[in-house]
C-alpha positions in Angstrom: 110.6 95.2 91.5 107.7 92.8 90.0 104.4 94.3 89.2 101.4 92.7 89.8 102.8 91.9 92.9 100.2 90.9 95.6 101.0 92.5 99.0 100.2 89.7 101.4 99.3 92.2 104.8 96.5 91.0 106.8 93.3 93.1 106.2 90.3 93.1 108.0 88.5 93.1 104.5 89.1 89.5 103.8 88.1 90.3 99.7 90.2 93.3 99.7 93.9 92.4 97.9 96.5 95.1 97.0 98.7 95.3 93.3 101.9 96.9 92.8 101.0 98.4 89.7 102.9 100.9 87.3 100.9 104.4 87.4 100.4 103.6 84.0 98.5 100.7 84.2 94.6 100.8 83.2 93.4 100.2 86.3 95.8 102.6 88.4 95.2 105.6 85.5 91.1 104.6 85.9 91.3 105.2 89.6 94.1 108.4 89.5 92.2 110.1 86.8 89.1 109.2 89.1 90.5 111.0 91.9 91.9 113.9 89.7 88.2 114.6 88.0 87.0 114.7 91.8 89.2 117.1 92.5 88.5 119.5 90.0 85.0 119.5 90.9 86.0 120.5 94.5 89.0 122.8 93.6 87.6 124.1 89.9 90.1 122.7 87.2 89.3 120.2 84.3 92.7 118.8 83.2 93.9 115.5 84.5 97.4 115.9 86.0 99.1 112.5 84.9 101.6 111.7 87.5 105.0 110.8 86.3 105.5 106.9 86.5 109.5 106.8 87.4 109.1 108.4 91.0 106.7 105.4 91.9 108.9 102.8 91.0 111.2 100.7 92.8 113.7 101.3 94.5 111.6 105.1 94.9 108.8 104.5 95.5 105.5 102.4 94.4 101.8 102.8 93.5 99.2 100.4 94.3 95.6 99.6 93.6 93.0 98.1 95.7 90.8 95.8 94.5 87.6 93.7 95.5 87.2 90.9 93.3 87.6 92.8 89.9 86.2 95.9 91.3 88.9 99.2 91.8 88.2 100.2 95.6 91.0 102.3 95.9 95.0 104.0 95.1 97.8 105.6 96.3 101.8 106.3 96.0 104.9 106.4 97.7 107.4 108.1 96.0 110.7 110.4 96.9 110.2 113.7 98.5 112.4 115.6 96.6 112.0 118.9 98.8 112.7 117.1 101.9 115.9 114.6 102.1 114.9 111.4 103.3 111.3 111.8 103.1 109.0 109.6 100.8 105.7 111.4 99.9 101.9 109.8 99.4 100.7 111.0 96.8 96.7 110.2 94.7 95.7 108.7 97.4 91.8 108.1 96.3 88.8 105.1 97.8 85.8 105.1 94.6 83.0 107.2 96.7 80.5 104.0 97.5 83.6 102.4 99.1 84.5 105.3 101.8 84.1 105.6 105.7 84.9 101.5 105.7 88.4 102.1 106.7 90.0 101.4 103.6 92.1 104.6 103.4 93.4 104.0 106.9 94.3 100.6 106.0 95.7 101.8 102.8 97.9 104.8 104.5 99.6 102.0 106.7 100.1 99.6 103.5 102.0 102.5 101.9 104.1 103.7 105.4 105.4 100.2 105.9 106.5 100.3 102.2 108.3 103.4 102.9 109.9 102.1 105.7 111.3 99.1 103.7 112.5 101.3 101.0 115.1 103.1 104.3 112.5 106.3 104.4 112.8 108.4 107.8 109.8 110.3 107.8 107.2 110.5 105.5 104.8 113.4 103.9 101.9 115.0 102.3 99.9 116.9 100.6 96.2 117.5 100.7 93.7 120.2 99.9 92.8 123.0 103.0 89.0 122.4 102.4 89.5 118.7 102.2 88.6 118.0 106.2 88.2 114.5 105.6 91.9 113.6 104.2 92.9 116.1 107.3 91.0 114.4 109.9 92.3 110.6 108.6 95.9 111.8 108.1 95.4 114.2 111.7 93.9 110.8 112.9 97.2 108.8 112.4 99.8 110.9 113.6 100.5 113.4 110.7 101.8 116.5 112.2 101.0 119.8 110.0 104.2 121.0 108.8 104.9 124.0 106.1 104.2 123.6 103.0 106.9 122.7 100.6 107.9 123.2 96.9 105.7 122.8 94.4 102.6 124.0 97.1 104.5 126.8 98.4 101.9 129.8 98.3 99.2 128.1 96.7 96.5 128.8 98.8 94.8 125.9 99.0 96.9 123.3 100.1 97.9 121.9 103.6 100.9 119.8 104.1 102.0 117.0 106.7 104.5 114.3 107.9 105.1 111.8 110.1 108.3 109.8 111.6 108.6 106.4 110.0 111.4 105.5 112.5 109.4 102.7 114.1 109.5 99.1 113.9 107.7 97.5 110.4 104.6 96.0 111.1 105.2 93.3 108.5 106.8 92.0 105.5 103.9 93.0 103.3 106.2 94.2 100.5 109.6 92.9 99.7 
């Protein structure tokens, strides 16, 4: 799979365009550290938790950054649910705060299910933070059932996990 790939899906946010970017890329380690920081504020840690790049490559999985113009709006993976055959997983999903409550997650969720759909994924998961209402009530929002948690979350405390049956028509080639 190319990199730098523009994903060519019809967005209501005419500026908005989306990169297929190795999680090791500037931009896609500006925004996952970004989201990481945020999260230690909220959950009380200070290391950044550098995700692996082979589990978001093709034909696993893929991370991609949103951009306006120049500007990083937002992230997120798809990768391989190890714990739960023929799952993929979103994972660092993250919109930079002065972006947010525009619909740009919700966009971006759909981006990445029709990219696990054309990768042969069933269902697809996640994980999110049980104080984190927001990333509940998006992901509660478009169908994400709660389900129990799975390995490496189990007994953690704080996290909540769901999924979601991919096993409908793609809404588009927006990733080949």
């Amino acid at each position: 799979m190319r990199y730098n790939k523009v994903v060519t899906k019809p967005s209501p946010f005419d500026a908005l365009t989306v990169r297929i970017l190795p999680v090791d890329h500037p931009d896609a380690q500006a925004l996952s550290d970004a989201q990481q920081r945020e999260l230690g504020s909220i959950f009380g840690f200070d290391d950044l938790n550098r995700l692996d790049p082979v589990p978001f490559t093709h034909p696993d999985g893929a991370f991609v950054v949103v951009y306006d113009g120049a500007d990083l709006v937002a992230c997120g993976g798809v990768s391989a649910l190890l714990a739960l055959p023929g799952h993929a997983e979103i994972k660092r999903m993250y919109t930079v705060p002065d972006r947010r409550r525009q619909g740009i997650s919700r966009w971006l969720v759909t981006v990445l299910e029709d990219h696990a759909r054309t990768l042969g994924y069933r269902r697809i998961g996640l994980e999110t933070g049980n104080t984190m209402t927001w990333a509940i009530a998006l992901y509660a929002g478009m169908g994400y059932l709660p389900i129990p948690t799975y390995p490496p979350y189990i007994g953690n405390g704080y996290s909540v996990c769901f999924a979601k049956d991919l096993q409908q028509t793609v809404n588009g080639p927006w990733i080949s």
